[in-house]
C-alpha positions as a Markdown table, in Angstrom:
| # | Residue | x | y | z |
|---|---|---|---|---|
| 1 | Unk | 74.4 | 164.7 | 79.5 |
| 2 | Unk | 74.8 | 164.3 | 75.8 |
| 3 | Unk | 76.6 | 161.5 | 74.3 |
| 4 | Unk | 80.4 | 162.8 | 72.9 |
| 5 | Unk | 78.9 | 162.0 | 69.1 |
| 6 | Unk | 75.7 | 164.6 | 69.8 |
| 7 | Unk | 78.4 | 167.3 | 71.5 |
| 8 | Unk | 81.0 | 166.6 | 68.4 |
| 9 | Unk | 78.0 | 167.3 | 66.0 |
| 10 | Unk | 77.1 | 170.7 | 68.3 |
| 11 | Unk | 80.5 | 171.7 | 67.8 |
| 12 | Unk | 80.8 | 171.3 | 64.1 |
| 13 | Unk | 77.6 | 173.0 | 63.8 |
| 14 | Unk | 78.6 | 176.1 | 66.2 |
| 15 | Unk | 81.9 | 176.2 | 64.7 |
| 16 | Unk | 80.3 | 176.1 | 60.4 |
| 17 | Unk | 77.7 | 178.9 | 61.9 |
| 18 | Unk | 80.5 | 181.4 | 62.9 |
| 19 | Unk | 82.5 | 181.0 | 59.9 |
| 20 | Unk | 79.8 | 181.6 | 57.8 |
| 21 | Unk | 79.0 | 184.5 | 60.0 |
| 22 | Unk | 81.9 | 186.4 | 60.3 |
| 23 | Unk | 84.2 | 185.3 | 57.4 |
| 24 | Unk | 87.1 | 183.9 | 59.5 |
| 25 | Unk | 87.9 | 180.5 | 62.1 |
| 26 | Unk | 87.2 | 181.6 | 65.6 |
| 27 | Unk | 90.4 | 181.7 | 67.8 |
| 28 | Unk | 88.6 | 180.7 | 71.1 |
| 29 | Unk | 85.8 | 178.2 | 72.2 |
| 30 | Unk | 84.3 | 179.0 | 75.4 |
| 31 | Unk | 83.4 | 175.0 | 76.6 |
| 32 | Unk | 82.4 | 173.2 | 79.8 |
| 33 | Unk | 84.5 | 170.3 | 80.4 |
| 34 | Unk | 84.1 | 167.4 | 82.7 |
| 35 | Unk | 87.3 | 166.1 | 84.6 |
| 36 | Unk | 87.8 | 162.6 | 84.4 |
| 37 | Unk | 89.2 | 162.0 | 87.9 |
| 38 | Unk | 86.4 | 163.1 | 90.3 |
| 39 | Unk | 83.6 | 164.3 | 87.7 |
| 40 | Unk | 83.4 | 168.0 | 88.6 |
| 41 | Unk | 82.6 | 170.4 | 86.0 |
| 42 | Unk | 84.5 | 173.4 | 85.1 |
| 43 | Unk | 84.1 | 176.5 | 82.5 |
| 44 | Unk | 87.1 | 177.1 | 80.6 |
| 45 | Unk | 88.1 | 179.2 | 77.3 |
| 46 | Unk | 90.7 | 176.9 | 75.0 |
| 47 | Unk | 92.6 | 178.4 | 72.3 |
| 48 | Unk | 92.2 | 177.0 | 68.5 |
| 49 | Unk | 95.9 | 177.5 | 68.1 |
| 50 | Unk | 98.8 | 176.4 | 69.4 |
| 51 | Unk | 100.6 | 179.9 | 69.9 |
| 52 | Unk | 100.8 | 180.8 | 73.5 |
| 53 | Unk | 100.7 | 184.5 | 74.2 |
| 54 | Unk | 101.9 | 185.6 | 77.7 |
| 55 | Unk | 99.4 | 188.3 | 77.7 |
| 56 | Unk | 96.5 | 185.9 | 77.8 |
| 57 | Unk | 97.8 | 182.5 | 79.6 |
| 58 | Unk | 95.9 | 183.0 | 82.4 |
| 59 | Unk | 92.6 | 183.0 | 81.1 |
| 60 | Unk | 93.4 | 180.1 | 78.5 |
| 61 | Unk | 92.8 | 176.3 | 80.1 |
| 62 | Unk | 94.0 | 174.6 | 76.9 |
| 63 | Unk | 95.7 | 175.0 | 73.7 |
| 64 | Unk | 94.5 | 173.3 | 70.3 |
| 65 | Unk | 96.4 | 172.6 | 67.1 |
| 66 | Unk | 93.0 | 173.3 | 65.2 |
| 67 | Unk | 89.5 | 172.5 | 65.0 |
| 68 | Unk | 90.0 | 169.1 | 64.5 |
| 69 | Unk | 92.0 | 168.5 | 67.6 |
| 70 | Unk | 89.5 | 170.4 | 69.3 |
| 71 | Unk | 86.7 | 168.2 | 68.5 |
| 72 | Unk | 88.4 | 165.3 | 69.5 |
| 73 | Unk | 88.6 | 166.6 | 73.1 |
| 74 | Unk | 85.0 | 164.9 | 73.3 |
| 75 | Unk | 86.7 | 161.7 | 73.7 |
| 76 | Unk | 87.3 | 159.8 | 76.3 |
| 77 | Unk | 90.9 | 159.3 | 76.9 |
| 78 | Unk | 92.1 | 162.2 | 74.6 |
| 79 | Unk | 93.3 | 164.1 | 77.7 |
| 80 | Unk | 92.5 | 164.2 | 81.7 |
| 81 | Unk | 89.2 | 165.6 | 81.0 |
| 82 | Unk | 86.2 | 165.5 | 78.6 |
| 83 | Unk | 84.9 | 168.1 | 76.3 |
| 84 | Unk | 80.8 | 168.2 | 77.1 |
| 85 | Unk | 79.7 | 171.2 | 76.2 |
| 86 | Unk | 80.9 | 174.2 | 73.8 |
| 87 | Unk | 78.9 | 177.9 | 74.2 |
| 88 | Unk | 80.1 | 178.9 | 71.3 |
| 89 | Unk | 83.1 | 180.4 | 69.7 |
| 90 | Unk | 85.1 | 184.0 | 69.4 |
């Protein structure tokens, strides 16, 4: 597994590459994240934005401020699991 700097420095790069790309900030990251209670992995989609829409709740794990919160999610200790992988962005 990559250390949380190497996956923070994927992320940026993923995220500048489909700005550049399609002129606007994504609005979802499809990630792999690592619980920090028994280890498993899971395969979630978490929102860059804080507004929740009913229509789509149950396919969104988590909900970011912005890109910068979302990055920190490769931290240890930012919430109950760990950021440790991000596909790419929509």
């Amino acid at each position: 597994m990559k250390d949380s700097y190497s996956v923070e420095q994927d992320i940026r790069e993923k995220y500048r590459t489909f700005v550049r790309k399609q002129g606007r900030k994504p609005r979802y990251a499809h990630c792999r994240i690592k619980w920090n209670d028994d280890a498993t992995e899971e395969e979630v989609i978490i929102k860059l934005s804080a507004h929740a829409d009913p229509g789509e709740d149950d396919s969104i794990f988590f909900y970011c401020n912005n890109f910068s919160e979302f990055s920190r999610l490769t931290k240890t200790g930012m919430e109950d699991f760990i950021l440790i992988r991000c596909f790419g962005f929509e």
